[in-house]
N, C-alpha and C positions, 0 to 999 in steps of 0.2 A: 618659561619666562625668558624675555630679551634681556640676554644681560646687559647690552650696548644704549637699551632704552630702559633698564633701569640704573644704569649709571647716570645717563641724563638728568633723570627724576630727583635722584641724588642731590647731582648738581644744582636745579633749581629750587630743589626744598633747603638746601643749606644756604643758598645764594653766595656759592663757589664762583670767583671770579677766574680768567681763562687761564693763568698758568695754573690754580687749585684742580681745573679741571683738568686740565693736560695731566698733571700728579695723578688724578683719581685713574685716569685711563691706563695711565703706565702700571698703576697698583693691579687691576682689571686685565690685562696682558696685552692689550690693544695693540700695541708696538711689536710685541714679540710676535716672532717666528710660529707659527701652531706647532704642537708636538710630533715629532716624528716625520716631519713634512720632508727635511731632505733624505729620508728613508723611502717615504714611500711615494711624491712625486717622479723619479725616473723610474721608479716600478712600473707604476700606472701609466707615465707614459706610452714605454713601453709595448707592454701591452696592450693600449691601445693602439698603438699603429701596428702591431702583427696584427691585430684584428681587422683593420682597414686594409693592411698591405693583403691579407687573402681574400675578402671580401674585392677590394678591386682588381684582385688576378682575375678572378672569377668575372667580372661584369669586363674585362680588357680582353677578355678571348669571345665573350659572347659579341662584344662590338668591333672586334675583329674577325668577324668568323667567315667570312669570302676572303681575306686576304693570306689567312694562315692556312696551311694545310691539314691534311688529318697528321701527320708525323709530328707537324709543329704543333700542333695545340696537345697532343701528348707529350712531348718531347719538353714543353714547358711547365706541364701542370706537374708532372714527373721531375722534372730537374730542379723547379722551386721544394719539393716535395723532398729531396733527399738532400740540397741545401740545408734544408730547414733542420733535416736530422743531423747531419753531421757540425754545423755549427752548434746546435745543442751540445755533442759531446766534444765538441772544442773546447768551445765558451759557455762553463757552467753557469757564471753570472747571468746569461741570457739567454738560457736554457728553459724558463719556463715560456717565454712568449715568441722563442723559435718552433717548441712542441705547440702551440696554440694555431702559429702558423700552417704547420706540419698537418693539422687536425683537419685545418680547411683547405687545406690543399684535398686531403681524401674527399672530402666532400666535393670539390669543382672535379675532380677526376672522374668520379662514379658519375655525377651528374649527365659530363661528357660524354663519358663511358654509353650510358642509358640511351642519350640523343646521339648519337656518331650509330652505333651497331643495333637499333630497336633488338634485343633479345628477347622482348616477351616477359621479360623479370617483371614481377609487382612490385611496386615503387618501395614496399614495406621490405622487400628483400635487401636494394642496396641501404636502405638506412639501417637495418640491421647489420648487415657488415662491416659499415662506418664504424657504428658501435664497435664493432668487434677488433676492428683492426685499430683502433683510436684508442681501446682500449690499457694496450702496451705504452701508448705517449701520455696515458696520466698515471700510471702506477710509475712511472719514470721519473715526472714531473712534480707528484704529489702535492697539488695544488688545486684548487677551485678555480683557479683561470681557466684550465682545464675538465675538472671534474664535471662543471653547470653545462659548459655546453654539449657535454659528453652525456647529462643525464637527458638535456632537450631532446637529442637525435634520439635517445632510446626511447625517449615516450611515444616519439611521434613514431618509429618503428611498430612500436606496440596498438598504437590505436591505427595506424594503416593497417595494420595485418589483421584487429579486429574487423573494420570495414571490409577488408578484402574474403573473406571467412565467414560472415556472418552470413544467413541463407534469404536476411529481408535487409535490405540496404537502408530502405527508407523506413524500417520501424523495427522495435526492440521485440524479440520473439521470446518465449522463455524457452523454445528448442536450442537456441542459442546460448545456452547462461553458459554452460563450458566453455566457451569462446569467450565470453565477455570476464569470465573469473580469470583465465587463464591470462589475457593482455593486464587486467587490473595488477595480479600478483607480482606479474613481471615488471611492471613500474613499482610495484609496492617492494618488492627482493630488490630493485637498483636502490632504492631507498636506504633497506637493511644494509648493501655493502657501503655505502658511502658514510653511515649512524657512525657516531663515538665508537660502538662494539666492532670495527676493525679501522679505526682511523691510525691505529699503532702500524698499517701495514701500508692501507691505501695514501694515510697523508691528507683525506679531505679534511673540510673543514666546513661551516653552518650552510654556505650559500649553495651547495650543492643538493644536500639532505632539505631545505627547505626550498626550493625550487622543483624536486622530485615532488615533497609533500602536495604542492600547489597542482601542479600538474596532474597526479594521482587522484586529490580530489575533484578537479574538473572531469575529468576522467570519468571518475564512476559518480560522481552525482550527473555527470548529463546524461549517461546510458542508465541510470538508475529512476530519474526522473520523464527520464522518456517513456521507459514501460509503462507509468502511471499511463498514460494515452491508450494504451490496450482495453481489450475487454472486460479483462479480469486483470486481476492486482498481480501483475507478472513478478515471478520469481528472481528475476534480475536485480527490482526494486531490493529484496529483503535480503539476498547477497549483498549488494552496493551496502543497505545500512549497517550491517555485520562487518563488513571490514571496516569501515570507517570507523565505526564504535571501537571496536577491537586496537584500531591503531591511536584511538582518541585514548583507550586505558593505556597504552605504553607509553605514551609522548607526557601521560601524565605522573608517571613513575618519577625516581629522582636520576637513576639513571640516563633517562631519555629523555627530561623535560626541553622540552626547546618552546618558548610561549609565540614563535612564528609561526610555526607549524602545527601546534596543540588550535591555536585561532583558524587556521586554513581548515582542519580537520573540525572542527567547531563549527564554523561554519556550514559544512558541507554536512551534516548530521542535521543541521538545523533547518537545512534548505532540504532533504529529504524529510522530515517529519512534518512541513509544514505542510508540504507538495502532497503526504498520503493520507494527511487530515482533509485538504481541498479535496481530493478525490473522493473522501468518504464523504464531504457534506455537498459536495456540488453534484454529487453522480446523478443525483435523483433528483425526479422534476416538481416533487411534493415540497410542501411546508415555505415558510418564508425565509424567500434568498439572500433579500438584506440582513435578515437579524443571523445566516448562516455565515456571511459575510464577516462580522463584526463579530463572531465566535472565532469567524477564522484570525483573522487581526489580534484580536486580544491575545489570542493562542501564541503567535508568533511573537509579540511584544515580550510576552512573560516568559516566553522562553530565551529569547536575544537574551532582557536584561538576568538571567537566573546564569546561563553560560558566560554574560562576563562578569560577572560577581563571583562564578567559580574560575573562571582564571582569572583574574587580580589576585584572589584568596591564594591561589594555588603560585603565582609568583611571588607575592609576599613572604608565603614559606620561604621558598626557594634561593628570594633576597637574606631572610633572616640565617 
């Protein structure tokens, strides 16, 4: 509900004249400051401009790139890059969005790296060592400013290195499922290190572990929903809905509830079960398509509304 536009309503069901409403507003907090705001404004700030300030390093060398040399575009991605670290251990206060900057610096360097010396590397390699080296600047940092975009490079690591690996590019094999469990895990384990169960060490916090959740489920429901296209009901599919499932009973313990991520996982269980019911009614060219149709629909309906009826229940707990 608007509280701003049930204050109004207020107003004109009482026929509050304009200083009783000015009263009711200031009662309302209308006036005041929001809470915590000169706390976390220069944070955010912040943070936002180390994000812009690496982000336009990066786009400043590629629109300089005939005028600087090969020295000078290392020489810069590198000297912002150890700036960035040493004012961290200067200046603690601004320490998390110097490491923020430090992070993408690695990334325009590798990037550079990649284009300046073509080595042959697969692209899933250098984002892998992003990861790795980036790594150190959020166990430092111990923050989600950090942590989220640390968990993006590792997803996308993992699903480059799937596509780089896999033996059919353009379709899901189930000679492949080792490959495809192996990239799913590795975004599912970044997951596990960033969870409540070592945030005593890491320092994350929700938007990290639920940003992995999202990712993870796109992940495996689109390589899991793609095998449904095969011949036969590939092995992929019924991995894909095994972890989800499995991640769907943790997220729903009290321990790990988190209702972001239990929804993303919800989801992705739900969009695999619809996807292998179409498959089993539409495969065949028998019997009536509409009324398989409207088997299908109804199936999906009663399942949506049955998963969020169990988590609301299951938040309700968790509220009480």
């Amino acid at each position: 509900m608007d509280l701003r536009l049930a204050v109004y309503q207020l107003a004109s069901a009482n026929a509050l004249d304009a200083q009783q409403t000015r009263q009711l507003q200031e009662v309302a907090g209308f006036q005041r400051e929001p809470a915590r705001l000169a706390y976390w404004l220069p944070r955010g700030v912040a943070v936002l401009g180390a994000a812009l300030l690496g982000m336009g390093l990066i786009c400043w060398v590629a629109a300089n790139w005939e005028e600087l040399g090969r020295m000078g575009r290392f020489a810069l991605l590198q000297g912002v890059f150890a700036a960035a670290c040493v004012g961290a251990f200067a200046v603690p206060k601004a320490r998390v969005p110097l490491l923020l900057l430090a992070l993408l610096a690695i990334g325009g360097l590798f990037a550079y790296f990649g284009q300046t010396y073509q080595t042959g590397a697969d692209p899933w390699q250098l984002f892998a060592l992003w990861a790795v080296l980036a790594l150190p600047l959020c166990l430092v940092a111990r923050s989600d400013v950090l942590w989220t975009p640390w968990m993006l490079v590792l997803a996308t690591a993992a699903a480059l290195w799937m596509q780089a690996h896999a033996q059919h590019s353009w379709r899901i094999d189930s000679a492949d499922l080792s490959i495809f469990v192996s990239g799913w895990l590795a975004v599912l384990l970044a997951c596990a290190f960033v969870s409540p169960l070592l945030a005593r060490w890491t320092g994350a916090g929700n938007w990290a572990l639920r940003l992995g959740l999202v990712l993870a489920t796109i992940l495996i429901t689109g390589t899991a929903v793609s095998a449904l296209f095969g011949s036969e009901l590939a092995s992929p599919y019924w991995a894909g809905l095994g972890l989800l499932a499995v991640a769907g009973v943790l997220l729903v313990t009290r321990r790990y509830f988190d209702v972001f991520g239990l929804s993303a996982v919800a989801l992705g269980v739900n969009t695999l079960l619809v996807g292998g019911l179409a498959r089993v009614l539409l495969n065949g060219g028998n019997g009536d398509g509409v009324g398989r149709l409207v088997m299908l629909g109804l199936f999906a309906a009663v399942l949506l509304a049955l998963t969020v009826q169990g988590i609301l229940w299951r938040t309700r707990q968790e509220a009480a």
